[in-house]
MIZA-416177 format. One record per residue (C-alpha): residue in three letters; x, y, z. Coordinates in Angstrom, 3 decimals, decimal comma. Example, Ala and Ser with C-alpha at 12.3 -4.5 7.8 and 13.67 -1.06 7.14 Angstrom:
<rs>
["ala"; [12,300; -4,500; 7,800]];
["ser"; [13,670; -1,060; 7,140]];
</rs>
This chain:
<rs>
["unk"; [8,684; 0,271; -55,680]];
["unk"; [9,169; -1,770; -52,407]];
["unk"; [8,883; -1,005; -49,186]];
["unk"; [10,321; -2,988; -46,022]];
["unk"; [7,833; -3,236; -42,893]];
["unk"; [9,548; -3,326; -39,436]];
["unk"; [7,867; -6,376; -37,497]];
["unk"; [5,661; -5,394; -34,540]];
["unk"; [4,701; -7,571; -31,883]];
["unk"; [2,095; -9,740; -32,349]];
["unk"; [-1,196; -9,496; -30,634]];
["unk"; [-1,542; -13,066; -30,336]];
["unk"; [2,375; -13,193; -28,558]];
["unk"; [1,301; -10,306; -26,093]];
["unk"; [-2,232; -12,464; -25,316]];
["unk"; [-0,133; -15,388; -24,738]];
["unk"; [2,367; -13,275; -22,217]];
["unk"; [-0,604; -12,040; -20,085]];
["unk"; [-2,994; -15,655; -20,030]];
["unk"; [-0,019; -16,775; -18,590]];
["unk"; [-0,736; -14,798; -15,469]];
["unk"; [-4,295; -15,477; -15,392]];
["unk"; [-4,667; -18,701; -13,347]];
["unk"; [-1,719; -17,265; -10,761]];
["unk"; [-4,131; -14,095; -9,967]];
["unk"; [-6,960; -16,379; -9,901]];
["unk"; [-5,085; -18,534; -7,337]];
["unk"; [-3,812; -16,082; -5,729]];
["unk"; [-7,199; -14,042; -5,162]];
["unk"; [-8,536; -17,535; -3,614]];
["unk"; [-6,209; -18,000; -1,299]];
["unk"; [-5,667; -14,298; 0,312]];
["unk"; [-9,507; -12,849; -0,175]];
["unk"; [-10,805; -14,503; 2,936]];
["unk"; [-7,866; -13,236; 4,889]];
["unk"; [-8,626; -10,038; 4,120]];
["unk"; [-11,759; -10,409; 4,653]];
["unk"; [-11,188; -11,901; 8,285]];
["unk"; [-9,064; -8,823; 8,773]];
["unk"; [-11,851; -6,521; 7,563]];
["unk"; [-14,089; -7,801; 10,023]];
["unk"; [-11,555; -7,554; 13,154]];
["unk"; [-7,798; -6,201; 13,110]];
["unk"; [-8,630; -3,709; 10,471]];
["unk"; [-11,719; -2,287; 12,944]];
["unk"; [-9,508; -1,399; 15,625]];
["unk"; [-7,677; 1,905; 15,506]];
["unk"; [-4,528; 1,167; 15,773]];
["unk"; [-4,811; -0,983; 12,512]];
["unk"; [-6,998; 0,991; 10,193]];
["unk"; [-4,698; 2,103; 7,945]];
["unk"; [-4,563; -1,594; 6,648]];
["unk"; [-6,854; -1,367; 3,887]];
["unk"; [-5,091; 1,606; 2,671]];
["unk"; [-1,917; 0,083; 2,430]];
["unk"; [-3,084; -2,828; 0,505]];
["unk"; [-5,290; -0,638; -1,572]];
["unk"; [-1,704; 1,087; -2,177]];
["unk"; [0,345; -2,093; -2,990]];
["unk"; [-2,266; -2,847; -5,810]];
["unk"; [-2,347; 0,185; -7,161]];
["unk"; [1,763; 0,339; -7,747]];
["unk"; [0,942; -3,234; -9,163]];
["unk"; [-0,937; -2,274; -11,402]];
["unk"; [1,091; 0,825; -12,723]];
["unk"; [3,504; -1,256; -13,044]];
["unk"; [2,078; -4,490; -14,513]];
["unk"; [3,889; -3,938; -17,975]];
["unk"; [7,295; -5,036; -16,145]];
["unk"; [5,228; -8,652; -16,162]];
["unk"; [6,453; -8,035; -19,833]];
["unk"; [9,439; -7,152; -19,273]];
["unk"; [12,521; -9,824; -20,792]];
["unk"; [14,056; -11,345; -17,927]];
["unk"; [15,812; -14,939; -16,653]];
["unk"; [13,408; -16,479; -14,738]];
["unk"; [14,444; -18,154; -11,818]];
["unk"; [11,995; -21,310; -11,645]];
["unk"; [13,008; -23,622; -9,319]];
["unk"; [14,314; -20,813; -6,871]];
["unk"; [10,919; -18,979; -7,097]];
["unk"; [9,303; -22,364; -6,512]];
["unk"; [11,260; -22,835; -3,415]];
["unk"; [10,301; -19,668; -2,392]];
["unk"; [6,700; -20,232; -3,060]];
["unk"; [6,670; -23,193; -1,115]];
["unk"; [8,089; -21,909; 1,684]];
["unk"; [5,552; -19,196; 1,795]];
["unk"; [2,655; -20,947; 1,055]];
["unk"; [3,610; -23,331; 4,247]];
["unk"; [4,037; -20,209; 6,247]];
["unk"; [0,712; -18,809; 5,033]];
["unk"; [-1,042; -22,509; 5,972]];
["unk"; [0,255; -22,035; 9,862]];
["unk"; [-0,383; -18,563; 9,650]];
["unk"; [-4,112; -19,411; 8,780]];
["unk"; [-4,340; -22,731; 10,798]];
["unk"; [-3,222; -21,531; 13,986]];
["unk"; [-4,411; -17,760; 13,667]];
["unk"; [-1,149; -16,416; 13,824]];
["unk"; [-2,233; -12,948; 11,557]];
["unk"; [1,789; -11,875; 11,058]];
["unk"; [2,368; -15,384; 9,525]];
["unk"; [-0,648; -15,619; 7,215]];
["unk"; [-0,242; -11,881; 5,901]];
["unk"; [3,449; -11,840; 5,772]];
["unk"; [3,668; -14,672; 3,631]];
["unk"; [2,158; -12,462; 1,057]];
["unk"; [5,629; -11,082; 0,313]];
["unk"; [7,427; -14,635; -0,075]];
["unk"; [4,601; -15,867; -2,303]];
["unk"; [4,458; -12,530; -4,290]];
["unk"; [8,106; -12,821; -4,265]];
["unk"; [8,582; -16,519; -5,877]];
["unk"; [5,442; -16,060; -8,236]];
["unk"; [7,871; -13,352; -10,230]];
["unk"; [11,231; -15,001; -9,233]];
["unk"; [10,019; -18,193; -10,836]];
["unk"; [7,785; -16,302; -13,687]];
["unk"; [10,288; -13,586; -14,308]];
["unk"; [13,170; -13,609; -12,352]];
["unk"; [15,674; -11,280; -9,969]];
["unk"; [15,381; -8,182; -11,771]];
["unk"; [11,930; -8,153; -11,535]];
["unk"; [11,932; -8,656; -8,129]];
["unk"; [14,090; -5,758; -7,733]];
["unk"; [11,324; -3,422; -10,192]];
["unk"; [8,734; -4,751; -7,412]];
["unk"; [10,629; -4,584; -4,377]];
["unk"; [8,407; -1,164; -3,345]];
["unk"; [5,137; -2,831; -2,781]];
["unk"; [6,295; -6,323; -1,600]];
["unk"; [8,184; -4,068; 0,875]];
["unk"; [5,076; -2,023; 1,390]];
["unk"; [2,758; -4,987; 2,700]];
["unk"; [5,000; -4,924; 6,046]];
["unk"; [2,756; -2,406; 7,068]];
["unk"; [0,148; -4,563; 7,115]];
["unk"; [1,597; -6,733; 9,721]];
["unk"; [0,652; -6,509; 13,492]];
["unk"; [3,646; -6,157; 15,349]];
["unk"; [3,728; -8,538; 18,046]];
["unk"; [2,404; -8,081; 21,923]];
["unk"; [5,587; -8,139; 23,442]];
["unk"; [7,056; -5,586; 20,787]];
["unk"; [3,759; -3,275; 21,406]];
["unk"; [4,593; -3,410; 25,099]];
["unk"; [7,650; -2,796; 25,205]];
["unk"; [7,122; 0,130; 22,946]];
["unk"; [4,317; 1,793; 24,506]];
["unk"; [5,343; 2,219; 27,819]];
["unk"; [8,497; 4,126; 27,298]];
["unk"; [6,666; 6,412; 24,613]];
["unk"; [3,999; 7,488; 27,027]];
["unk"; [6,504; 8,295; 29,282]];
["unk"; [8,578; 10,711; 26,636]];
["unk"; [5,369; 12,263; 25,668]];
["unk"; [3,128; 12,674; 29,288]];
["unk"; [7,169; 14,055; 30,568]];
["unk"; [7,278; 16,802; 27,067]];
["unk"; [3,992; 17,434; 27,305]];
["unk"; [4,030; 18,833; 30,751]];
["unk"; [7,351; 20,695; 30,596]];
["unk"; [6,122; 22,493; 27,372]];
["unk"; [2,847; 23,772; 29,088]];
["unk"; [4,264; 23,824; 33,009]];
["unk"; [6,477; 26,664; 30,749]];
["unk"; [3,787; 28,123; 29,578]];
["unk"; [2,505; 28,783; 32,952]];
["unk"; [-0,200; 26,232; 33,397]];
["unk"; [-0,279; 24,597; 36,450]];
["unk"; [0,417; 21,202; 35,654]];
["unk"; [1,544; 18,115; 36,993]];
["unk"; [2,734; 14,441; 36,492]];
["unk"; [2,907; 11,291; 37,540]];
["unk"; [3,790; 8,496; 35,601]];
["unk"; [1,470; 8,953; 33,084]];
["unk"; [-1,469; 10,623; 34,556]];
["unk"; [-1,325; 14,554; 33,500]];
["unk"; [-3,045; 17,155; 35,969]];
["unk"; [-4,103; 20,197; 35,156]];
["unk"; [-6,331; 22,634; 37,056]];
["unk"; [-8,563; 20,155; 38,882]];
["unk"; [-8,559; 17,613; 35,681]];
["unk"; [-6,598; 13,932; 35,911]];
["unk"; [-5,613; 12,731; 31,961]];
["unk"; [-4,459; 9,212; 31,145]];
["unk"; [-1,956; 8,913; 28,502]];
["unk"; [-3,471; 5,814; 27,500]];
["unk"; [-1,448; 3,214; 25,121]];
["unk"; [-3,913; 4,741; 22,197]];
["unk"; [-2,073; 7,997; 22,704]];
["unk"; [1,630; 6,719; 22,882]];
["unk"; [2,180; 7,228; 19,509]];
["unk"; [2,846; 4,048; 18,031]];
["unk"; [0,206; 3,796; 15,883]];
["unk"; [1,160; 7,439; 14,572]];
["unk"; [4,763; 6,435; 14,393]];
["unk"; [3,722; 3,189; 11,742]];
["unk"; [1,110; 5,502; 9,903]];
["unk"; [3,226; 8,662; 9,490]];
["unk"; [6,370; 6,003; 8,558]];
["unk"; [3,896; 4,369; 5,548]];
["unk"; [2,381; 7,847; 4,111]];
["unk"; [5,804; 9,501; 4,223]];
["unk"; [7,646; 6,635; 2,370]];
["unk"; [4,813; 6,596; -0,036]];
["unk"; [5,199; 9,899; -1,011]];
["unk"; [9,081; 9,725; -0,879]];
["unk"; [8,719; 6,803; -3,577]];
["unk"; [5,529; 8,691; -5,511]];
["unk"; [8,332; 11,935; -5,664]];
["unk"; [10,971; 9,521; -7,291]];
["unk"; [13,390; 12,250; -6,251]];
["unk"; [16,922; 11,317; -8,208]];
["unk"; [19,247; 12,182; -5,014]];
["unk"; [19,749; 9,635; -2,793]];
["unk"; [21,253; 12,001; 0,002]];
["unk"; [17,593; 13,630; -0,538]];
["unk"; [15,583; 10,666; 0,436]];
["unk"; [17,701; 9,507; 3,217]];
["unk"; [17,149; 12,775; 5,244]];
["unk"; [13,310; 12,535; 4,009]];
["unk"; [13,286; 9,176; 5,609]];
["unk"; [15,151; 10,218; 8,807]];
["unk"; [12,566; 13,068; 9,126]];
["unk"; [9,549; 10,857; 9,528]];
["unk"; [10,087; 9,324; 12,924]];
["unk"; [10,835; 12,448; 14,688]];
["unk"; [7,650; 14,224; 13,134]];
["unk"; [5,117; 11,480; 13,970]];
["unk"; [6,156; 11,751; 17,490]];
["unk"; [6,617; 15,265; 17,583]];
["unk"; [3,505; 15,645; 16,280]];
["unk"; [1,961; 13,196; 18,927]];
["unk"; [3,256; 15,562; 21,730]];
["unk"; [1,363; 18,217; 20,470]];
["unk"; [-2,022; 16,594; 20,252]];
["unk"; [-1,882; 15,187; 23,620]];
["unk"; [-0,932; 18,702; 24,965]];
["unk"; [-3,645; 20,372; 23,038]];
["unk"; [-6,232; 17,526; 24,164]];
["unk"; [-4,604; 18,689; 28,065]];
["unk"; [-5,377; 22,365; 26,951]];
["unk"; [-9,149; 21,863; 25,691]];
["unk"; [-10,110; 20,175; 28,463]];
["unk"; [-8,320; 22,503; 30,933]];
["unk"; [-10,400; 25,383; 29,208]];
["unk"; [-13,654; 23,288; 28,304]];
["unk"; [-14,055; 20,688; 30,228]];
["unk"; [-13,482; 16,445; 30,457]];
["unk"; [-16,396; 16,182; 27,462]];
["unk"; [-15,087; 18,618; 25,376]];
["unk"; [-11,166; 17,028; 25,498]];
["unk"; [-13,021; 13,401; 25,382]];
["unk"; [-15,444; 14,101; 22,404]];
["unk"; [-15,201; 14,634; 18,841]];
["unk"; [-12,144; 17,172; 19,848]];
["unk"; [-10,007; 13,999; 20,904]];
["unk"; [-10,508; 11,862; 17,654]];
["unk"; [-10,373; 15,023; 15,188]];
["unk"; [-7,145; 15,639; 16,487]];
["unk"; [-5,436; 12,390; 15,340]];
["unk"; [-6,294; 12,627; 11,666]];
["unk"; [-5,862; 16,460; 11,822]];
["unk"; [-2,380; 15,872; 13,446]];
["unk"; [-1,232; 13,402; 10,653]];
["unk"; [-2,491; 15,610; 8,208]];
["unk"; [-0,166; 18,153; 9,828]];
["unk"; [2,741; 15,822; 9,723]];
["unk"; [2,440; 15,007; 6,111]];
["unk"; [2,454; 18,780; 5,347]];
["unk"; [5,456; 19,119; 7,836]];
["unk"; [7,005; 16,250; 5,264]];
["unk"; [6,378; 19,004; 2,778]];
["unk"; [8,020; 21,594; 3,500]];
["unk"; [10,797; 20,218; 4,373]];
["unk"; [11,421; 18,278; 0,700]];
["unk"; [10,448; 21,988; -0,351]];
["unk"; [13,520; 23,125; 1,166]];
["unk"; [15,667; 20,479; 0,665]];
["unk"; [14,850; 21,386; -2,908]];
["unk"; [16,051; 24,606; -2,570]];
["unk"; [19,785; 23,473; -1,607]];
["unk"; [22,154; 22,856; -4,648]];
["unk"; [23,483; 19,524; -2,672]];
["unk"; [20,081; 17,913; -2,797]];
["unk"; [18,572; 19,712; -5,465]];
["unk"; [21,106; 18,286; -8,365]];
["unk"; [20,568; 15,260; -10,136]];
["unk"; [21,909; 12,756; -9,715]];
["unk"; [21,629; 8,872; -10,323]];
["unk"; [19,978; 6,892; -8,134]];
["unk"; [20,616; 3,394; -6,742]];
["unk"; [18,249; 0,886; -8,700]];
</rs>
């Protein structure tokens, strides 16, 4: 009796696919480690830029859940990627040489990018296109984007503040910026604008929108939509509860722990807020049928 044995890869073809990648993550590990490392030691300690580390720690962890596409048959695209590659390696090199942080961490993505366009090719690319995507959130926006940013959202959140509490019937009072209550004068400093929780609550939320990998697209648009307006929302209430505690406890008591609790308790808020809404979206026969998605 015979018997016919279906061929299974071979061990020494599947070591050969994944050497390949060895000296590019060596490379690669050389050439970005000190960067992050710089950032570690600066950007990433300021507030408005700790959520950094996360988001990197993020992008590699989608890499590797997804390192069998590295497998995956494809056309490579060599002398595209290599373009690619170049280009972002030169951007990296001003980036680095002039201090220019945007330039030297955004050219992450183009050299991430032509690695697997060269390697692999478009579709993976496409397969990868979440984390490259994701590392955007590890750029500083520029000064002149921050400023023009802030100012306006103090203003919408110092002017919503006060009419939510002046309706309450506590006898407050604006201008500009500066919130008085009772005989207390508040700041809306840049830190409380809500920039910072706009970028934050904009990372987390698209996170879990891609970690749902709800089949609707209808679904995720209107998840997506909801994230701005709940950040900021979200801001108006902490700065109006920070105006309450220190109307009822005092300038230490609003300027203590209370004021940087608030932040992470607020974002926690927001992300539940994210929740319940995909809850109920869930609940709706237009968004709860499957359906394909755009890939």
């Amino acid at each position: 009796m015979s018997s016919i044995v279906s061929p299974q890869p071979s061990n020494g073809l599947l070591a050969r696919h994944w050497i390949r990648w060895i000296p590019i993550a060596i490379s690669l590990f050389a050439l970005y480690v000190p960067t992050f490392v710089d950032l570690g030691r600066s950007l990433w300690t300021q507030d408005d830029h700790m959520h950094g580390p996360i988001v990197l720690a993020v992008v590699l962890w989608i890499v590797w859940q997804q390192r069998s596409e590295l497998l995956a048959a494809d056309t490579p695209r060599f002398w595209t990627g290599i373009a690619g590659l170049t280009f972002g390696l030169a951007l990296y090199v001003l980036g680095r040489s002039q201090d220019i942080v945007i330039f030297e961490v955004g050219s992450l993505i183009v050299v991430l990018g032509g690695v697997l366009l060269a390697m692999q090719g478009w579709q993976t690319v496409w397969r990868f296109k979440f984390p490259l995507l994701f590392i955007l959130f590890m750029l500083p926006l520029p000064g002149v984007l921050v400023d023009a940013l802030t100012g306006p959202l103090k203003q919408q959140v110092s002017g919503i503040a006060e009419n939510m509490l002046y309706a309450l019937g506590y006898p407050i009072g604006r201008t500009g910026v500066i919130l008085t209550v009772g005989p207390y004068q508040l700041l809306v400093a840049d830190a409380c604008s809500g920039l910072h929780s706009l970028i934050s609550m904009s990372a987390m939320g698209l996170l879990y929108i891609y970690l749902m990998d709800h089949r609707n697209l209808w679904r995720n648009l209107v998840l997506a939509a909801c994230l701005l307006p709940i950040a900021f929302a979200a801001n108006v209430v902490r700065v109006s509860v920070l105006v309450l505690v220190t109307y009822h406890f005092g300038d230490e008591a609003g300027q203590g722990f209370i004021h940087g609790f608030s932040g992470i308790f607020l974002f926690v808020v927001g992300l539940l807020i994210l929740f319940v809404i995909d809850a109920a979206l869930g609940h709706f026969r237009t968004f709860a049928r499957t359906e394909p998605r755009l890939t």
